[in-house]
N, C-alpha and C positions, 0 to 999 in steps of 0.2 A: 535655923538649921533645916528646917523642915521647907521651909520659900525656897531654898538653894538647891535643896533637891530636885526639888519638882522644874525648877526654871532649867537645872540640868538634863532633866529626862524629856522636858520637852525637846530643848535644844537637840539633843539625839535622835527624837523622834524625825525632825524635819529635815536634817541630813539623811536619814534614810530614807524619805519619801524623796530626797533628792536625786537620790543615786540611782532607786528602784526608777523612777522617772526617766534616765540618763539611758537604765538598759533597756528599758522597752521603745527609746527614740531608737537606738542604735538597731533593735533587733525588726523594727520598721524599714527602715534603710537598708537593713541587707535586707528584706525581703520583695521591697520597690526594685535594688537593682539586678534581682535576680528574675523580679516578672520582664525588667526589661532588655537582660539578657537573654530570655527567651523570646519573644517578640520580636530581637533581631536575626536571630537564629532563622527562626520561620518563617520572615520577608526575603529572606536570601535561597531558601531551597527551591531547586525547580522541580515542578510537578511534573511526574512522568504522564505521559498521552497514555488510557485507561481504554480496556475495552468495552465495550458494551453488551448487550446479550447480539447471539448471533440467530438468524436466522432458521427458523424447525425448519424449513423447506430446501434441502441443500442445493447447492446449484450441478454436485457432480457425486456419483459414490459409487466408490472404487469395493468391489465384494472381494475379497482374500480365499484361497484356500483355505478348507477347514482341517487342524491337525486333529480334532476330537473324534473326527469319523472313524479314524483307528487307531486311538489312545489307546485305548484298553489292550490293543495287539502290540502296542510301544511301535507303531513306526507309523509313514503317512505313505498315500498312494498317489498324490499328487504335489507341486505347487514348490519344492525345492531340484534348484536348476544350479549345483554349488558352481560350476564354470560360467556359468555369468549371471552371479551376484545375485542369485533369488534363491531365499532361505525359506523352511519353510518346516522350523525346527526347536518348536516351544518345548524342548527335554532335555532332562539332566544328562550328564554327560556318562555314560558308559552304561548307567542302568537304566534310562529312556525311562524317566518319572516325567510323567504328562505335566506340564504346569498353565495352567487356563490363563494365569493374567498374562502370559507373554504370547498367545494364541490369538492374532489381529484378526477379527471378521471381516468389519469391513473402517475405511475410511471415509473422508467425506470433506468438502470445501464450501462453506461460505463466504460471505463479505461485504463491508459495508465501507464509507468513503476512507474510513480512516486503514481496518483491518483486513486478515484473512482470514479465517477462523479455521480450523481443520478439528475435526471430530474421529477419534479412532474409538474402536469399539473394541473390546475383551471378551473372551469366553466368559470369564469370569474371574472374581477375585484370587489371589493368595488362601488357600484353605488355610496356611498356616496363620500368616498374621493376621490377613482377613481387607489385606489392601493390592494396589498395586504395586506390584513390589519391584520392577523392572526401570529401567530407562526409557524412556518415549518420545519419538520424536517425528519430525518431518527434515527430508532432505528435498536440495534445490537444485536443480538444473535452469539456470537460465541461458545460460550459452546454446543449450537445444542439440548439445554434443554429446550427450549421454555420460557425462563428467560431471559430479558432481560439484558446488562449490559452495554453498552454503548449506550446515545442519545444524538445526534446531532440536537441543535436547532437554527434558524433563524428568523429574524426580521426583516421588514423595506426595502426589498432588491432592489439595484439600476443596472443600467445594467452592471457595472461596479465590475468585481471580489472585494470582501470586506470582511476583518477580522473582522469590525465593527459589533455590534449589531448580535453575533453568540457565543452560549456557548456550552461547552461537559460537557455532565453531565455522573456520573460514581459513581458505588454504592459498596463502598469498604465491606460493610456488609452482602454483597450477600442475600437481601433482598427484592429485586424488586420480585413483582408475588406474596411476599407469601410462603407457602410451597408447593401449586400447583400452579406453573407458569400458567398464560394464566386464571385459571378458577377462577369465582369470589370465595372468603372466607370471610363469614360474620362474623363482628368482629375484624377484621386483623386489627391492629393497630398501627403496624410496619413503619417506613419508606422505601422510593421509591430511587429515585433518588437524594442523599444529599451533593455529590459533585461534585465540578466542575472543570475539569483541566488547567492549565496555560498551553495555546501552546507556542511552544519552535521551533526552525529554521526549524527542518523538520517532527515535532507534528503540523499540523495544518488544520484548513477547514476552507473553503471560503465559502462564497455564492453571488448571484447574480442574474437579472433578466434573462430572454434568452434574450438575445438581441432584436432577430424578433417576440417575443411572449412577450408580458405584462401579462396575464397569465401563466405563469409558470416560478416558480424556478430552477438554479439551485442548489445543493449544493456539494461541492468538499470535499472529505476527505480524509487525504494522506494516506497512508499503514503505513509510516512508526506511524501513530496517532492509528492506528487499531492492534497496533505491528507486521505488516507486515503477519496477517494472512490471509493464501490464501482459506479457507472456512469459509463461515458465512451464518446466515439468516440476511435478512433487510426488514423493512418493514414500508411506510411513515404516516405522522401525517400532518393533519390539526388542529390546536388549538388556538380556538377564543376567549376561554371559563373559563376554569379551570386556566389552563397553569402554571400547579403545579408540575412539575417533582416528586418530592417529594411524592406524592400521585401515583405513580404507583404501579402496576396497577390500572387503575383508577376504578374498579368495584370489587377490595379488600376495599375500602375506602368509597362507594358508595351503599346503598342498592335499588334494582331495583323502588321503591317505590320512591325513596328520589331523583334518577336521572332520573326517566319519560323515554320515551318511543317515538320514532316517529312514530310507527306503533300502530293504531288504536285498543285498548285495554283497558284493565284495570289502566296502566302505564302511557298513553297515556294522556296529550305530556308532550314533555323535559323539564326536572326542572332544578335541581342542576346540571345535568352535559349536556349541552348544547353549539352548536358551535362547534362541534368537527366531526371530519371524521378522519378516519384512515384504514392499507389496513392490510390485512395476510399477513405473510412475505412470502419471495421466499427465497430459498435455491441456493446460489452462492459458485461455487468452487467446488461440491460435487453433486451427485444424492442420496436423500435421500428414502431410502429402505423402512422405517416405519416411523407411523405418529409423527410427533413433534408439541409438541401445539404452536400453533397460523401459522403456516405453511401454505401455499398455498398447495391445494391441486389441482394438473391439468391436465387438457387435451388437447393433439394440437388440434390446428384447420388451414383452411387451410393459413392463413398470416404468413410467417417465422418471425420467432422470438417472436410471440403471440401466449397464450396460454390461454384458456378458466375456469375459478376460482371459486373454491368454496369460495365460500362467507356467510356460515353459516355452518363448518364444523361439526362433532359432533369426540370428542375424545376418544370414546370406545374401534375404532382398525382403523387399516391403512385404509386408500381408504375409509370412509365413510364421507359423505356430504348430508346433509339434504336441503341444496340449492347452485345452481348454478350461476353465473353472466348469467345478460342478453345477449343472441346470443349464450349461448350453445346448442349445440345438443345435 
């Protein structure tokens, strides 16, 4: 009785060393075909084309009016021109609360064989959150019509190059501006900017914080996203406010009444189109002979690679400017 049992318990013993055997093959096996579902996975994705660091030495910098000069008064004394399309207007709307992260100083263009690099610079952060809290971006003139047709916008940026939270927006109706680019047209009811493109391995743009600056963006955009065109106007945005692509230009959509005014007037202050800054564009790639609306018009002065800005150009004929950036002679 006693031999019977024991030959019994063994017996049981080795079925279970059986089984236990059986699950741990099986639980091998799923985990071989799960490293090698992954391994497929990651032979198939294409890498996006990555930017690299850009250049400390810019090749071009665009200086902004400054709205801080008379924050504290709630209004500005230069650098918004709302009949064509130069804002110049980082305030809440009705009570003109100064807000620094949407306050563009200056901008700035590098580049290397792949990229563009563009650097906007902030008064300074969000006091409240302590970031930048606005939309940022760069628009494109490559037509050289003063029409916009590609923009590049950003959100949320960490210091860390990032595809996230960045969209291209692109206006297949050639409709942005209007019939006169740049100048406002009352009644214009057309849309602005109504699509947006899907980046592809070497169609894309980054953006990111500077590293050593928490004010200021940058944002990367490849040539080959630009269709490798080597002339363009660019010109940057701060947008706290609207941030309605689709409404460009935004003072085609906006009558001077209904969008207020930072400057002490009849307009005065900012309504419906509020929180916003933006710069004239500069002309890259090319020396532009006659005036192009929304263009920078300028003059050196003595810092290389600075160059002193109209900021309230008038479009009659080449070389006229009704106001200067501060520090021109």
């Amino acid at each position: 009785m006693h031999k019977g049992r024991y030959i019994g318990m063994l017996l049981l013993y080795v079925l279970l060393l059986a089984a236990c055997g059986g699950k741990q093959e099986e639980a091998k096996t799923e985990v071989i075909l799960t490293e090698k579902t992954t391994m497929v996975e990651e032979s198939t994705a294409i890498p996006y084309l990555a930017p690299g660091e850009p250049s400390p030495e810019a090749e071009r910098i665009l200086e902004d009016s400054d709205a801080s000069l008379k924050a504290s008064e709630k209004r500005v004394i230069s650098g918004d021109n709302f009949l064509d399309n130069l804002y110049e207007r980082p305030f809440t709307s009705l009570d003109m609360d100064y807000q620094p992260d949407l306050n563009i100083l200056t901008a700035s263009i590098s580049s290397d064989e792949f990229f563009y690099y563009f650097t906007i610079v902030l008064d300074e952060v969000d006091p409240i959150s302590g970031t930048l809290s606005g939309n940022y971006g760069v628009e494109f003139d490559r037509t050289q019509s003063g029409r916009g047709d590609m923009l590049v916008m950003a959100a949320s940026p960490t210091t860390q190059w990032s595809m996230n939270n960045i969209k291209v927006y692109i206006d297949p109706d050639i409709t942005v501006g209007g019939t006169k680019p740049i100048v406002a047209e009352a009644g214009y009811d057309e849309n602005g900017y109504t699509d947006t493109l899907e980046m592809t391995a070497e169609k894309v743009a980054w953006a990111r914080l500077v590293p050593e600056d928490p004010n200021a963006i940058q944002i990367a955009v490849s040539r080959a996203l630009l269709q490798n065109a080597e002339e363009f106007l660019w010109g940057a945005w701060a947008d706290g406010g609207v941030k309605d692509p689709s409404l460009f230009d935004y003072d085609d959509h906006f009558g001077p009444s209904a969008a207020g005014s930072p400057v002490k007037g009849e307009d005065y202050p900012v309504k419906e189109l509020a929180s916003l800054d933006n710069t004239c564009r500069l002309p890259y790639g090319f020396e532009a002979t006659s005036g192009i609306p929304g263009m920078c018009l300028s003059i050196p002065v003595a810092r290389p690679g600075l160059s002193c800005y109209c900021v309230r150009p008038c479009f009659t004929h080449a070389g006229c400017c009704l106001e200067w950036s501060a520090g021109c002679k």
